[in-house]
N, CA and C atoms as an extended XYZ file, in Angstrom:
234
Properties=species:S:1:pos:R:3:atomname:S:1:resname:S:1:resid:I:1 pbc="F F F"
N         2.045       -0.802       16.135 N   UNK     1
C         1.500       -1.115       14.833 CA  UNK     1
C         2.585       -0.882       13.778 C   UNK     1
N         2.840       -1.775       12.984 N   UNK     2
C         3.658       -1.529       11.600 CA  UNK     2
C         3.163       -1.159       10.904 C   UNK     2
N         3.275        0.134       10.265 N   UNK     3
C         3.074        0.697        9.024 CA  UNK     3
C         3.147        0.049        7.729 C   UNK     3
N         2.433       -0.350        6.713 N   UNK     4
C         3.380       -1.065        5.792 CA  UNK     4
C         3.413        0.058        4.766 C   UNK     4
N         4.416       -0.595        3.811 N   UNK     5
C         4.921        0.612        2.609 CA  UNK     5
C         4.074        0.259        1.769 C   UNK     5
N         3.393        2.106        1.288 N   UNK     6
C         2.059        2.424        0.676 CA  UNK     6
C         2.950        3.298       -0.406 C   UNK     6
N         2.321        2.315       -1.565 N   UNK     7
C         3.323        3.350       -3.005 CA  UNK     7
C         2.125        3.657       -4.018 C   UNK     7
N         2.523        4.981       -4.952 N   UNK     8
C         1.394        4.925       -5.606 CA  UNK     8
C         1.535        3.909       -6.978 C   UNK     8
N         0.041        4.094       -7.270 N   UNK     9
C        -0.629        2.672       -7.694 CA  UNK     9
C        -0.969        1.796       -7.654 C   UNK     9
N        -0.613        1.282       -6.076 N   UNK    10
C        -1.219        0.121       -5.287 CA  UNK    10
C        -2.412        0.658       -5.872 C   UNK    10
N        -3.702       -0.424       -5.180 N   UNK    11
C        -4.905       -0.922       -5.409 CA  UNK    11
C        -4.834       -1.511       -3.726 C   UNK    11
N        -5.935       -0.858       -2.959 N   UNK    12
C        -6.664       -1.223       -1.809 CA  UNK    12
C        -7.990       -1.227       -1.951 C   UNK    12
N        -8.762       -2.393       -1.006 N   UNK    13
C       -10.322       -2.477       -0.555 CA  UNK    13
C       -10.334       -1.928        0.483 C   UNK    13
N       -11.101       -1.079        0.672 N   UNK    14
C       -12.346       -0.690        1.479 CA  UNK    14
C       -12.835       -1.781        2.249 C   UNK    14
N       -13.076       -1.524        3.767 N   UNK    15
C       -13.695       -2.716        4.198 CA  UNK    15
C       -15.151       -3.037        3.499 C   UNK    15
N       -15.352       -1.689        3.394 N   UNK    16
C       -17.026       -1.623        3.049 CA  UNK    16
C       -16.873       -1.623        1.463 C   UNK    16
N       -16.176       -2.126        0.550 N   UNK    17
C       -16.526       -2.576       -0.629 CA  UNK    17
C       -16.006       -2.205       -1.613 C   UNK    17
N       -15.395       -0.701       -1.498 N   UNK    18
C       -15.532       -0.122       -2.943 CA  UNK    18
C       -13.729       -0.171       -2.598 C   UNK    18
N       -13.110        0.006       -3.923 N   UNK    19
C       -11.891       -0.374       -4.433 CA  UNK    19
C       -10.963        0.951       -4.894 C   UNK    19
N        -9.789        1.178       -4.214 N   UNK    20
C        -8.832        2.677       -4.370 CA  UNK    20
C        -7.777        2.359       -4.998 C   UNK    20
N        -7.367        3.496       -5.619 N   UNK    21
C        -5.841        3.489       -6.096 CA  UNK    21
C        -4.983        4.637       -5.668 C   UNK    21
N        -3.816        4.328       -4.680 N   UNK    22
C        -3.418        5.188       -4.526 CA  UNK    22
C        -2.570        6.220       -5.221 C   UNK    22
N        -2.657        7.662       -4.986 N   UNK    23
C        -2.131        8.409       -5.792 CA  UNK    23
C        -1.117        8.938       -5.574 C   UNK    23
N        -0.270        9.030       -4.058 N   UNK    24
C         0.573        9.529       -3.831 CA  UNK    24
C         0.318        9.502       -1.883 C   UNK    24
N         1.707        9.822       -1.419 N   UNK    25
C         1.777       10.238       -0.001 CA  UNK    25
C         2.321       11.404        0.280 C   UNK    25
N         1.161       12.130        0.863 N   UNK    26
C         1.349       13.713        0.944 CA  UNK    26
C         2.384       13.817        2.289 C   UNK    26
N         2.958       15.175        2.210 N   UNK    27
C         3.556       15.727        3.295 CA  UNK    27
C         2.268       16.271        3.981 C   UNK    27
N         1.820       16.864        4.975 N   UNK    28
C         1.503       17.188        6.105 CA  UNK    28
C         1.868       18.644        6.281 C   UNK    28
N         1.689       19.865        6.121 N   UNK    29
C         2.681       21.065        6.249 CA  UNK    29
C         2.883       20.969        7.475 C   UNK    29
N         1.421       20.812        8.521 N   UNK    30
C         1.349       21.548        9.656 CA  UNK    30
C         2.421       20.543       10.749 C   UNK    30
N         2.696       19.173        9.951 N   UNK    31
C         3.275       18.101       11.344 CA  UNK    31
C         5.116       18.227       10.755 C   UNK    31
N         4.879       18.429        8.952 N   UNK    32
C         6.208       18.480        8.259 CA  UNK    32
C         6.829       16.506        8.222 C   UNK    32
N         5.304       15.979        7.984 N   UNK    33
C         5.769       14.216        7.729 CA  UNK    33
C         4.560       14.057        6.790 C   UNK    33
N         5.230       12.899        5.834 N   UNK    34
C         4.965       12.209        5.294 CA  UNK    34
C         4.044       11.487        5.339 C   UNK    34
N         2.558       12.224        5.775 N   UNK    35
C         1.574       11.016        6.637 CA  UNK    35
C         0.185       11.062        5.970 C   UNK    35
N        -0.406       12.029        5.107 N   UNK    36
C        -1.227       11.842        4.417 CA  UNK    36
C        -1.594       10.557        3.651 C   UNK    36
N        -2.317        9.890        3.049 N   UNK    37
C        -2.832        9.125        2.061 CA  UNK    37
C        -3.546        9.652        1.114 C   UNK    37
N        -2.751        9.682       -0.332 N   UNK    38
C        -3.887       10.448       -1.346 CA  UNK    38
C        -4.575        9.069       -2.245 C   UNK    38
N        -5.908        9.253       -2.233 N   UNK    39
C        -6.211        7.748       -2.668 CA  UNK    39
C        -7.193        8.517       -3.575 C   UNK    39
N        -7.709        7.344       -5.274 N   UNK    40
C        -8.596        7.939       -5.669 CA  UNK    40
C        -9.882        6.774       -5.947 C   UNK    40
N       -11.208        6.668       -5.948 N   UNK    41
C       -11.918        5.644       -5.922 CA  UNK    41
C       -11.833        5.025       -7.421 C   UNK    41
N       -11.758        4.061       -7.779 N   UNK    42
C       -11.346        3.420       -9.297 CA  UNK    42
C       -12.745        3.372       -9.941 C   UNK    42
N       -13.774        3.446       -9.411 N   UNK    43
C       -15.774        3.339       -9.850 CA  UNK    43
C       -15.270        4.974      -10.293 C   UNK    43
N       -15.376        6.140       -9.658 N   UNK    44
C       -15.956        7.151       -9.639 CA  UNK    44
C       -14.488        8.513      -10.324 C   UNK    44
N       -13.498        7.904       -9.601 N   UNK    45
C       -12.190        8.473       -9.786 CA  UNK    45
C       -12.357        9.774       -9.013 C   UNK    45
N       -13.044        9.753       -7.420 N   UNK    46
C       -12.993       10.712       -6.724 CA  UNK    46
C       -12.090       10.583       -6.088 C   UNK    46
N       -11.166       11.626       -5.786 N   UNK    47
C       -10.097       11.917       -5.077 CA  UNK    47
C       -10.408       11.834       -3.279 C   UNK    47
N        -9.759       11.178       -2.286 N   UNK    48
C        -9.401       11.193       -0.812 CA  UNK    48
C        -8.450       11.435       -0.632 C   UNK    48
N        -8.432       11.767        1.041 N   UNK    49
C        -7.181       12.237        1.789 CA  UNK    49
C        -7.559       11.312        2.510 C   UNK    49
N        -6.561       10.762        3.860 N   UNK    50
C        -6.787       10.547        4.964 CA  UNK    50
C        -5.360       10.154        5.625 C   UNK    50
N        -5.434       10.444        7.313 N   UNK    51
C        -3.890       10.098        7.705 CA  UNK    51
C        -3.456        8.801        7.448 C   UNK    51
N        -2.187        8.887        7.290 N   UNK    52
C        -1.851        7.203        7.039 CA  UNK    52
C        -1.975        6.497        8.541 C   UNK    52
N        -2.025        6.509        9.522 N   UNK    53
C        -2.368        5.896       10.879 CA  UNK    53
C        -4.074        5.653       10.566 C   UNK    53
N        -5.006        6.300       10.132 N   UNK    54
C        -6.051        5.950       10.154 CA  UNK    54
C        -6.500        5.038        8.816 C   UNK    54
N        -5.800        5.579        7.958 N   UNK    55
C        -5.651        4.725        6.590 CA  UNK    55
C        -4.951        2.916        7.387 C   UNK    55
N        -4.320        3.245        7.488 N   UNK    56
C        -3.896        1.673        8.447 CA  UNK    56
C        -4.574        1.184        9.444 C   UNK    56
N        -5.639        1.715       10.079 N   UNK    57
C        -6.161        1.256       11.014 CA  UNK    57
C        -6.923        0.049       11.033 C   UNK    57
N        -7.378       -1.174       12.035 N   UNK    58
C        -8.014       -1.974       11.870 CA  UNK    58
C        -9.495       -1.932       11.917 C   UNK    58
N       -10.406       -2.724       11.504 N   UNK    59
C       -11.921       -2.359       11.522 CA  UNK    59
C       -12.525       -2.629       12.850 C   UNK    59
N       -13.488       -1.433       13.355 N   UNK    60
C       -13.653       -1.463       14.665 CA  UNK    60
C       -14.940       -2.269       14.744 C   UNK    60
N       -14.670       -3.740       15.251 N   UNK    61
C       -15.329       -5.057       14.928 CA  UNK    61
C       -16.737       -4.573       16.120 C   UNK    61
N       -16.747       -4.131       16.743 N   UNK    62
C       -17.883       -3.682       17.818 CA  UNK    62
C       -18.797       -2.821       16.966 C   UNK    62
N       -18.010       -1.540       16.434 N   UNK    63
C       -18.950       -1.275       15.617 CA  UNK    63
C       -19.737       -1.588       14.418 C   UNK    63
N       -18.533       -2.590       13.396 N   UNK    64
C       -18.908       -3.459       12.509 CA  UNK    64
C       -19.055       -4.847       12.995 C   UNK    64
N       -19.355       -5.518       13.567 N   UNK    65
C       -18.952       -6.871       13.762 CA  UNK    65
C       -19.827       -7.877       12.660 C   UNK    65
N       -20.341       -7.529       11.268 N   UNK    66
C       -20.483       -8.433       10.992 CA  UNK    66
C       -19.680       -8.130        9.630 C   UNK    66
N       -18.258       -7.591        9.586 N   UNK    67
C       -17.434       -7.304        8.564 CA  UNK    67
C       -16.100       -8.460        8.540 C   UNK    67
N       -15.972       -9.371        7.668 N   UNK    68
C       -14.743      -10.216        7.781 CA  UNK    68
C       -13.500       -9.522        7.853 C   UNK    68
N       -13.339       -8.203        7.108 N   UNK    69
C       -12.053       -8.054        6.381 CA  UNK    69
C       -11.236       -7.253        8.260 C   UNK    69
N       -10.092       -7.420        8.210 N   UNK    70
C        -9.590       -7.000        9.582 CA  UNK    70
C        -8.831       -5.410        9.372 C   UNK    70
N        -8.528       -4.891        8.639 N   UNK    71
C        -7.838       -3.773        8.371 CA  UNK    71
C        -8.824       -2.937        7.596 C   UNK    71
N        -9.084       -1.755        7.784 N   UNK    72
C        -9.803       -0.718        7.287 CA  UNK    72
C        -9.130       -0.892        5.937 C   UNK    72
N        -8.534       -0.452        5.232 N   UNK    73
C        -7.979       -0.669        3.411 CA  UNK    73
C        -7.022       -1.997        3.744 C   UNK    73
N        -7.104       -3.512        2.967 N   UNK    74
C        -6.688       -3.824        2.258 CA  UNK    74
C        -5.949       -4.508        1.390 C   UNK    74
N        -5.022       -4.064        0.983 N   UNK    75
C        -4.146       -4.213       -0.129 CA  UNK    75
C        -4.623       -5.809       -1.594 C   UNK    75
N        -5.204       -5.040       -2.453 N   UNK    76
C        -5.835       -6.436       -3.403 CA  UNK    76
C        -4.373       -6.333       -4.693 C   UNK    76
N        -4.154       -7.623       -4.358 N   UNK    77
C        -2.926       -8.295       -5.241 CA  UNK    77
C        -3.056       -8.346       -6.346 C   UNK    77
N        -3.109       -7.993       -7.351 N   UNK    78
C        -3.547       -8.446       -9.042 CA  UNK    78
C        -2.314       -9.003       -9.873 C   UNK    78
């Protein structure tokens, strides 16, 4: 899987709808990488974490299968 380059202030979708801005990419103490995702919701301005491998992950179409979008976040172009 290619990682793509996640900078802050992008703007990602949610498969499931709601719309992020990222805030930064955390270090990790316990791995000592660069792998966090700090994202914040743009509706609510609640703050997330999540690993960037799962932040990149694709949508698990078995469990969703009636979701178009193919990647768990994203990326909306403005």
């Amino acid at each position: 899987m290619t990682v793509p380059v996640i900078n802050p202030g992008d703007k990602y979708m949610h498969f499931k709808g709601n719309a992020y801005e990222i805030v930064c990419i955390a270090k990790n103490h316990e791995a000592g990488e660069d792998d966090i995702v700090v994202y914040k919701a743009i509706i609510t301005g609640i703050i997330y974490a999540r690993p960037l491998a799962m932040f990149c992950d694709p949508v698990d179409k078995v469990k969703y299968p009636n979701i178009i979008q193919d990647m768990r976040f994203e990326r909306i172009y403005n």
